[in-house]
C-alpha atoms as one frame of an Amber mdcrd trajectory, in Angstrom:
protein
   1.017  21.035   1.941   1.342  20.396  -1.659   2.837  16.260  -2.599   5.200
  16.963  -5.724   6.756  13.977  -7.233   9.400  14.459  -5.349   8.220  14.190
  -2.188   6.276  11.341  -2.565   9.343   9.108  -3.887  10.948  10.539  -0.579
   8.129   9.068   1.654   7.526   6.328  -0.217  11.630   5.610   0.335  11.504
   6.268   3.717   8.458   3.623   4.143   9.891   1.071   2.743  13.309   1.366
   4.611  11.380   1.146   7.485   9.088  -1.805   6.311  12.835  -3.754   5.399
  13.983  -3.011   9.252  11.361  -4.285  10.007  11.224  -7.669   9.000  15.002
  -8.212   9.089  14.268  -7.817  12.750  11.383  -9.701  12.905  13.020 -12.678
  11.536  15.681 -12.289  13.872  14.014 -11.395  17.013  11.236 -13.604  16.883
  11.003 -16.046  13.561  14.783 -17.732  14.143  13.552 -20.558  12.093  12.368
 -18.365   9.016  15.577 -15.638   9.348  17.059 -16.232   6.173  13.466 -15.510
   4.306  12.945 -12.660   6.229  16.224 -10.894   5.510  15.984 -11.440   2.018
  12.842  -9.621   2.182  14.025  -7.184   4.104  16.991  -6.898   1.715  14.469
  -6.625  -1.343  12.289  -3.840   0.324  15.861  -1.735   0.629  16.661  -2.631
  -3.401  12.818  -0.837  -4.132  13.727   1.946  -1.492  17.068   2.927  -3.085
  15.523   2.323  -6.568  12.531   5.185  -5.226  15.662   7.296  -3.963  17.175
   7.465  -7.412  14.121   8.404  -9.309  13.975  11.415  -7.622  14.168  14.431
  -9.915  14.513  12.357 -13.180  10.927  11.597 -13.463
């Protein structure tokens, strides 16, 4: 299995839309008190996960 470019922007997208789930559920499963900090978080690891999703092919 060869890793071009591409398909490590691809993984690395897909990680870090699930890392953002993650803690947007975290803080509002568990963390009530922290919510807001988590979802911004979250909310940041999507912005780097679309930015990964749009460098695909152009680099």
């Amino acid at each position: 299995m060869s890793l071009n470019k591409n398909k490590i922007f691809r993984i690395a997208a897909l990680i870090m839309t699930l890392l953002g789930t993650a803690l947007i559920l975290l803080g509002l499963m568990k963390y009530r008190e922290y919510a807001i900090g988590f979802s911004v978080a979250g909310a940041g690891f999507y912005a780097i996960a679309w930015a990964f999703n749009a460098l695909k092919g152009r680099l």
